[in-house]
C-alpha positions in Angstrom: 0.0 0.0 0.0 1.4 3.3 -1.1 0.8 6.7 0.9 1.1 8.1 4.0 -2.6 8.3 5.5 -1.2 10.2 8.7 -2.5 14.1 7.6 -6.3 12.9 6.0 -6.3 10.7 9.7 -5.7 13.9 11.5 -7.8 15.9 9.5 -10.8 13.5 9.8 -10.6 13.5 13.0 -10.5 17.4 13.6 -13.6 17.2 11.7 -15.3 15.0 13.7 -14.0 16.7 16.5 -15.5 20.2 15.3 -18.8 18.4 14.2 -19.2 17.0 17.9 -18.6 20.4 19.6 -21.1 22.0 17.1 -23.8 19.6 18.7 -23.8 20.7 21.9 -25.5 24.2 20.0 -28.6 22.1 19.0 -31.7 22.9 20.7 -32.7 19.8 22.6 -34.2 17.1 21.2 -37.8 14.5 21.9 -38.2 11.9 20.3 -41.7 9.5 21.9 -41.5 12.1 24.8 -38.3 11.0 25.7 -34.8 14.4 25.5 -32.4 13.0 24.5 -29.1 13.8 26.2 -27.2 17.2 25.0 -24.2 16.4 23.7 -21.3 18.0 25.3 -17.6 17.5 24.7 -16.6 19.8 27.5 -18.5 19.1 30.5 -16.0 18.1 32.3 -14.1 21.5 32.1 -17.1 23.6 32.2 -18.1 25.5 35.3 -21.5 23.8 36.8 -24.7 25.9 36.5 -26.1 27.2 39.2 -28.6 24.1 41.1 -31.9 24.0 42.3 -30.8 25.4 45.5 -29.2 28.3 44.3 -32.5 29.5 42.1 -34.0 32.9 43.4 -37.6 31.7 44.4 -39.8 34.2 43.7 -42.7 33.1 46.3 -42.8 34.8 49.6 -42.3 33.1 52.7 -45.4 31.5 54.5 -46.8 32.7 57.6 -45.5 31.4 60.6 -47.4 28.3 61.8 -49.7 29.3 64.8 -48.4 27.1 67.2 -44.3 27.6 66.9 -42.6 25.1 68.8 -38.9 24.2 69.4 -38.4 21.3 66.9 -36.0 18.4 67.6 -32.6 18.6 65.4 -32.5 16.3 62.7 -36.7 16.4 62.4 -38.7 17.5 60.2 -41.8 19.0 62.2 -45.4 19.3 61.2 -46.4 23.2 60.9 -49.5 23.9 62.6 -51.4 26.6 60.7 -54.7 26.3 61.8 -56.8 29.1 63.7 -59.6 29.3 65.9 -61.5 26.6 64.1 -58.6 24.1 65.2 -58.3 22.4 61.6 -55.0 21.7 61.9 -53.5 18.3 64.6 -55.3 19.5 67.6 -58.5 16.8 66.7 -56.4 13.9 66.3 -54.0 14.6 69.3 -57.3 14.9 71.1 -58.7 11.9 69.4 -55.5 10.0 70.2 -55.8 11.1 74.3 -59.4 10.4 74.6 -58.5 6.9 73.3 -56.0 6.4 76.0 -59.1 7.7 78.6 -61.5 5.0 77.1 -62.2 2.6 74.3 -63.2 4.3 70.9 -61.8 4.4 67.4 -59.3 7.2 65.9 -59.6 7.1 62.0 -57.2 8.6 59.8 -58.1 8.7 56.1 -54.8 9.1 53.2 -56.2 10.5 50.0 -53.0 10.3 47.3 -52.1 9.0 43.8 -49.7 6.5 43.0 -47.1 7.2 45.5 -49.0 5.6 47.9 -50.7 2.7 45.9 -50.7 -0.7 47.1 -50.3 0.6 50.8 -46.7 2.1 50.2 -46.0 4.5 53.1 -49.5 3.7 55.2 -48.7 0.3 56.2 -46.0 0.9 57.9 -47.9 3.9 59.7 -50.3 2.2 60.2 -48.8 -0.8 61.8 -46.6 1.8 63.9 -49.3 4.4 65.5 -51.6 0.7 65.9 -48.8 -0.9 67.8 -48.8 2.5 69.9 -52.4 2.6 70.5 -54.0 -0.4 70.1 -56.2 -1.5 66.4 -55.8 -4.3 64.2 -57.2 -4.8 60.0 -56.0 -3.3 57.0 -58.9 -0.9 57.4 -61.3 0.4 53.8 -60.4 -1.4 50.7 -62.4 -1.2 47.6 -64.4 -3.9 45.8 -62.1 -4.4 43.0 -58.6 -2.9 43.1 -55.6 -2.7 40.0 -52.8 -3.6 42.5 -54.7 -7.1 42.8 -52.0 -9.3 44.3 -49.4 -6.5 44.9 -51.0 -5.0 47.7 -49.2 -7.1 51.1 -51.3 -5.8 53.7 -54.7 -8.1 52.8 -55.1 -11.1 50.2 -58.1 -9.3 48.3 -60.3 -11.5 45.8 -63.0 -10.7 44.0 -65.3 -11.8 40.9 -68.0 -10.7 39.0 -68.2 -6.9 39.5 -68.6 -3.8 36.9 -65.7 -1.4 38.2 -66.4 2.5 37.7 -63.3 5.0 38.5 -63.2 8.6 38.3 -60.3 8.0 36.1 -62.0 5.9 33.9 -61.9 7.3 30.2 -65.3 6.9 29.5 -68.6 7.4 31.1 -68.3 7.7 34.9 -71.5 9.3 36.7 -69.4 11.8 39.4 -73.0 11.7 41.2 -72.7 7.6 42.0 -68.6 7.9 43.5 -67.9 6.8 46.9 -65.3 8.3 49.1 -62.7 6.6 47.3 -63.7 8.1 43.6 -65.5 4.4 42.5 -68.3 2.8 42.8 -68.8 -1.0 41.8 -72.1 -3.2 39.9 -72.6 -6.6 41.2 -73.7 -9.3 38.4 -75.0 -12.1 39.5 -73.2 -14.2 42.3 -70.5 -11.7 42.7 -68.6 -11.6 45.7 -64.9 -9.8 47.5 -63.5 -11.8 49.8 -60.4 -9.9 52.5 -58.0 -12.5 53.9 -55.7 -10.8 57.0 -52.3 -10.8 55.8 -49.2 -11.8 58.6 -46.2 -11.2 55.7 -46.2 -7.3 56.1 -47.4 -5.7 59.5 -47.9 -7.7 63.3 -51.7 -6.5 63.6 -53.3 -7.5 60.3 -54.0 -11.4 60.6 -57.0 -10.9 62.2 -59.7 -8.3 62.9 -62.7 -7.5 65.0 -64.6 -6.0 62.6 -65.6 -6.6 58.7 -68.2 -4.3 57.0 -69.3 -4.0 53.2 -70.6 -0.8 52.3 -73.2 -0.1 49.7 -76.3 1.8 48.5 -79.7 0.3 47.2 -82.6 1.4 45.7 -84.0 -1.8 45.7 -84.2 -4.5 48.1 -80.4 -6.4 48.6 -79.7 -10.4 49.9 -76.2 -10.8 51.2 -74.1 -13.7 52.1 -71.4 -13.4 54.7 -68.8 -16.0 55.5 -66.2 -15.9 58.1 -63.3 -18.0 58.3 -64.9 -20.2 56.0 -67.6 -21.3 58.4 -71.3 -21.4 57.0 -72.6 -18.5 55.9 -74.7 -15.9 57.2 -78.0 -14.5 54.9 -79.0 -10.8 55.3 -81.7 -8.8 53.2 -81.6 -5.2 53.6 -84.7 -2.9 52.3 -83.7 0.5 50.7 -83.3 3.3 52.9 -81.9 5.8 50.6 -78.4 6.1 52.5 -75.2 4.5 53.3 -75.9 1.1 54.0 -73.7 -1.4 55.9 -73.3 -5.3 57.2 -71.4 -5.4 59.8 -69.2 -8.6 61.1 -68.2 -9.4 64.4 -66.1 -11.5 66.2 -62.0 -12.4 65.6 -61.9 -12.4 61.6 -59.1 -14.0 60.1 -61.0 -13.8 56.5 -64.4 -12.7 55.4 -66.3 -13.0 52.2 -69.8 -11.6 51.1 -71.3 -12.7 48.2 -74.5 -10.6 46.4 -77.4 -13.0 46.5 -79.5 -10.4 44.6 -79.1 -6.6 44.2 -81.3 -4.5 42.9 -80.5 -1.2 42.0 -77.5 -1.4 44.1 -74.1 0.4 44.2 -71.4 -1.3 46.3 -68.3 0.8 47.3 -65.6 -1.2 49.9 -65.5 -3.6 52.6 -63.1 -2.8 55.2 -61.3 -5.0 58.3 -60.8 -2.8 61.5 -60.5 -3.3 65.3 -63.6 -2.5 67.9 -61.1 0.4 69.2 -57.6 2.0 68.6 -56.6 3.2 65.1 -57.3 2.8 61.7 -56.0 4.0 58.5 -57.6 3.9 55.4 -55.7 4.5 52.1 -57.8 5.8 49.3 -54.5 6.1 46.4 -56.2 7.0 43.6 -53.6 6.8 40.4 -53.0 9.8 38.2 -54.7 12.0 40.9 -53.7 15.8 41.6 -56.4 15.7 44.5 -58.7 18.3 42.8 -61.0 15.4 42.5 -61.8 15.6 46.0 -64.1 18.2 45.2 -66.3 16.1 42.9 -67.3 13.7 45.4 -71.2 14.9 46.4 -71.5 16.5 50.0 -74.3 14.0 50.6 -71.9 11.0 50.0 -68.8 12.1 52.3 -71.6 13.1 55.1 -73.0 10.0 54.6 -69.5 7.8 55.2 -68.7 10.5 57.7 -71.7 9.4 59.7 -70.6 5.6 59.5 -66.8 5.7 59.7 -65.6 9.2 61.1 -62.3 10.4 60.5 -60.3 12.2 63.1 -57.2 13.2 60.3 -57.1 14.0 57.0 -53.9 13.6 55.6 -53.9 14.7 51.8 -50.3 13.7 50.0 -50.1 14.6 46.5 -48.1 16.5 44.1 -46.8 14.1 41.2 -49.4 13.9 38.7 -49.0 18.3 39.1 -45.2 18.9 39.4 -43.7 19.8 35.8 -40.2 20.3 35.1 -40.3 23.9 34.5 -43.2 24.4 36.3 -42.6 27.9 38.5 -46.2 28.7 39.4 -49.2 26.3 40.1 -51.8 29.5 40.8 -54.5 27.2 39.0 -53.7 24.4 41.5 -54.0 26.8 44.5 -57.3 27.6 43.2 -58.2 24.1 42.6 -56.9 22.7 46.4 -58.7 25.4 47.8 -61.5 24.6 46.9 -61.1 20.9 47.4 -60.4 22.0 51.7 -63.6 23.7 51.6 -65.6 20.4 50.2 -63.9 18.7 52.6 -63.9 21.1 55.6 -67.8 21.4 54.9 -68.4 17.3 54.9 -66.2 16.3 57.9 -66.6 19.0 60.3 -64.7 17.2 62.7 -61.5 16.1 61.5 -57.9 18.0 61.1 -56.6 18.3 57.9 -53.1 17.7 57.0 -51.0 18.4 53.8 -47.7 16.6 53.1 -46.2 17.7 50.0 -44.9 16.4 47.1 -41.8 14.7 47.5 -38.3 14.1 45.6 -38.7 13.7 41.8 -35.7 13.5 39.8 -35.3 13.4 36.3 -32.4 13.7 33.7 -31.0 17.2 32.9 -29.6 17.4 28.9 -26.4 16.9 29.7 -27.3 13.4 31.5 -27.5 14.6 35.1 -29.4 13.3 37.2 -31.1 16.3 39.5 -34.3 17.2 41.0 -37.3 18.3 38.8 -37.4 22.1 39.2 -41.0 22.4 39.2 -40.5 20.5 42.6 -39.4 23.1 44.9 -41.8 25.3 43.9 -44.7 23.2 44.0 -43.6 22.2 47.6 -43.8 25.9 48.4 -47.1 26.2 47.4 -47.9 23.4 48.9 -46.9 24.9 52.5 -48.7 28.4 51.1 -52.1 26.4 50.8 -51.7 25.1 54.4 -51.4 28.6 55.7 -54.1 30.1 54.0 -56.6 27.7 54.6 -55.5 27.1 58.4 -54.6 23.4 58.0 -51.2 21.5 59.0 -48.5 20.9 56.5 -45.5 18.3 56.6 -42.6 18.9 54.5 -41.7 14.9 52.7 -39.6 16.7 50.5 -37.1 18.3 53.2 -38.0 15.0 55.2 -36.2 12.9 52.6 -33.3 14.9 52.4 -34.6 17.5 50.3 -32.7 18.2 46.1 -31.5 15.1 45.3 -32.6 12.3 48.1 -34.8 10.3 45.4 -31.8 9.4 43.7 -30.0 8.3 46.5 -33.1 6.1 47.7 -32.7 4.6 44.3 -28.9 3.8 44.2 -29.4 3.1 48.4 -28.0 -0.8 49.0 -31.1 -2.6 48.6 -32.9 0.3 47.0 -36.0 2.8 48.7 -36.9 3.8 45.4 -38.4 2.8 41.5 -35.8 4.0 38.8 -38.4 5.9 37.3 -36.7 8.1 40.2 -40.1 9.5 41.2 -41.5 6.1 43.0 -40.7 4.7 46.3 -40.9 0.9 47.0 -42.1 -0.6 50.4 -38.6 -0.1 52.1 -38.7 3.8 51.6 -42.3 3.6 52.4 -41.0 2.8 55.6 -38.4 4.9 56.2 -40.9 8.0 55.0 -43.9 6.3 57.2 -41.3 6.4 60.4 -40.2 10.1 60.1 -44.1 11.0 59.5 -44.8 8.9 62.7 -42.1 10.3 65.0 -43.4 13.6 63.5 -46.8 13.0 64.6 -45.7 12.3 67.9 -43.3 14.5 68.6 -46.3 17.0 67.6 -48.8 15.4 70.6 -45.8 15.8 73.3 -45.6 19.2 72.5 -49.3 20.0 72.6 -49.7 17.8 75.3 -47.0 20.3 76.8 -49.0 23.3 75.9 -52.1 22.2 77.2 -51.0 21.4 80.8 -49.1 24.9 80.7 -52.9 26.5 80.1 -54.3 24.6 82.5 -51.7 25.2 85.7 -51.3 28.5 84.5 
């Protein structure tokens, strides 16, 4: 071979060498929803931008929480905003201190989206504030559920039921939704069966309590069976409200089949204890929460006179969190509203907000950093709290605030899904524990104030 190839080597690869630095000028780039990274040769060498941390948030600070107490180092505390009308902790810390006084339930119902599906997060507070104060069962579940089998906290079976969700993409009748956002059709010889579960949790094998809930305009024959033993026949006439069968005894599993229905909506069964806590978890996928509001005041009134809730804990934030999102004003709107529905239907209960959490995603030059619209959201997250007098809990700065998802991901076995915005049922534990110790590091210190009131 004749030729020396040593100058068109070098020039080739100058030009590929100019042609790769020219990329990194190219605007980025989707393809199927997806950016693709931003090529740059001198990342390396370049100074970093500014982070998250470093951004000049344009949202003013919120008002300080009513009740300001000295919080532990290390914690993150639950900010008390509530006013006269006590919305905020003070009825479950009451709730909680009359149930030390006497026998009585303390409800707490979680409305989320997907962060909490399958029980993620509320099992383990659950099993935690029940091993405190007394309670056993899973608590509400609905009649048909899309975690089937994933969920660990109850074996759930079921057969023979039309399933409506308020996500459903097409017809759903808003006026006909439970609490949860469904409502379920029996056909003929349908039945859900709840098994207690002794694989996740210590107080969920067994329960004193089983209840199906439901609605008929016509007249309903139900079947129940309890640990497999013969079953007992009910037939209830319509009433026009919330309608129940209630179980008794120690209930290890319970199953109620739909002899005949007539006219009948069917909503959840649940397994609870005659006393001590119960925690409900109504994850609805894909939910921003502004759905709340669509639930009819008769309905929540109605399930409010049957199964009264002490706390409202409200954790969403990832079906609303954008990557440049800066201002969520339409939200605001939207959550305000939904406190009002919700303030107007359970007149009783405190109300708290826990935020959106960490949600990382994949900057164009591959990093891997938190979603910018997260901060923000968080902010006016804590903002809606103070303006509506409710109690807010910070997840985000609980989980170690820009950057913690990915380090629950790449944690040795991981916390976290590496869709980086997910937690599995260890970090659901390790967020369930800070909430808890939050909770009641909050009842010592009104505990503290109240004694101080009354020796005063």
């Amino acid at each position: 071979m004749k030729g020396n190839y040593l100058i068109q080597t070098c020039i080739w690869t100058l030009c590929v060498l100019f042609v790769l630095l020219l990329l990194w000028f190219l605007p980025p780039l989707s393809i199927g929803g997806h950016t693709l990274r931003h090529v740059d040769l001198l990342s390396d060498v370049r100074p970093p931008t500014p982070s998250m941390a470093e951004e000049v948030d344009s949202l003013p600070p919120p008002p300080k929480p009513a009740f300001v107490d000295t919080c532990r180092t290390g914690m993150t505390c639950i900010e008390d905003y509530s006013d006269s009308t006590r919305r905020g902790m003070m009825a479950f810390y009451r709730a909680l201190n009359t149930l030390e006084q006497q026998p009585r339930h303390v409800r707490i119902a979680v409305f989320g989206d997907s962060f909490i599906e399958a029980d993620i997060l509320t099992a383990d507070l659950r099993n935690l504030l029940q091993s405190r104060y007394g309670g056993c069962g899973v608590g509400y579940v609905d009649i048909t559920s899309t975690t089937y089998g994933y969920r660990p906290t109850v074996r759930h079976s079921f057969q023979g039921w039309q399933s409506h969700a308020i996500t459903d993409s097409v017809y759903f009748d808003y006026s006909k939704q439970s609490i949860s956002g469904h409502y379920f059709v029996a056909r003929p010889g349908a039945y859900v069966e709840l098994r207690g579960q002794r694989k996740y949790g210590t107080l969920l094998d067994s329960c004193r309590q089983a209840t199906l809930y439901f609605h008929n305009k016509g007249e309903v024959t139900l079947s129940a069976r309890i640990n497999g033993r013969e079953a007992a026949r009910q037939t209830f006439l319509p009433t026009g409200d919330l309608q129940e069968m209630t179980l008794d005894g120690v209930i290890g599993s319970v199953r109620w089949t739909v002899e005949q229905a007539d006219s009948t909506l069917f909503y959840g069964a649940a397994m609870d204890g005659d006393r001590g806590i119960t925690v409900d978890n109504f994850a609805l996928r894909g939910s921003s929460g502004l759905s709340l509001a669509t639930i009819p005041q008769h309905t929540l009134h109605a399930f409010n006179d049957e199964r009264p809730y002490d706390l409202v804990i409200l954790l969403y934030g990832l079906n609303v969190a954008t990557e440049r999102g800066r201002i969520y004003d339409k939200y605001k709107e939207g959550m305000q509203r939904t406190l009002s529905h919700l303030k107007k239907a359970l007149p009783d209960a405190g109300i708290l907000i826990v935020s959106v959490g960490d949600r990382d995603y994949r900057t164009d030059e591959g990093e891997l950093r938190t979603m910018p619209g997260i901060k923000h959201l968080v902010r006016y997250q804590q903002n809606i709290a103070a303006d509506n007098a409710v109690a807010f809990w910070n997840l985000f700065e609980a989980m170690g605030g820009e950057g913690s998802m990915a380090k629950l991901v790449h944690a040795k076995p991981a916390k976290a899904n590496l869709d980086y915005t997910h937690i599995n049922f260890r970090g659901g534990k390790q967020l369930a524990t800070l909430l808890y110790e939050a909770m009641i590091y909050g009842k010592e210190q009104y505990d503290r104030r109240q004694a101080y009131e009354e020796n005063r």
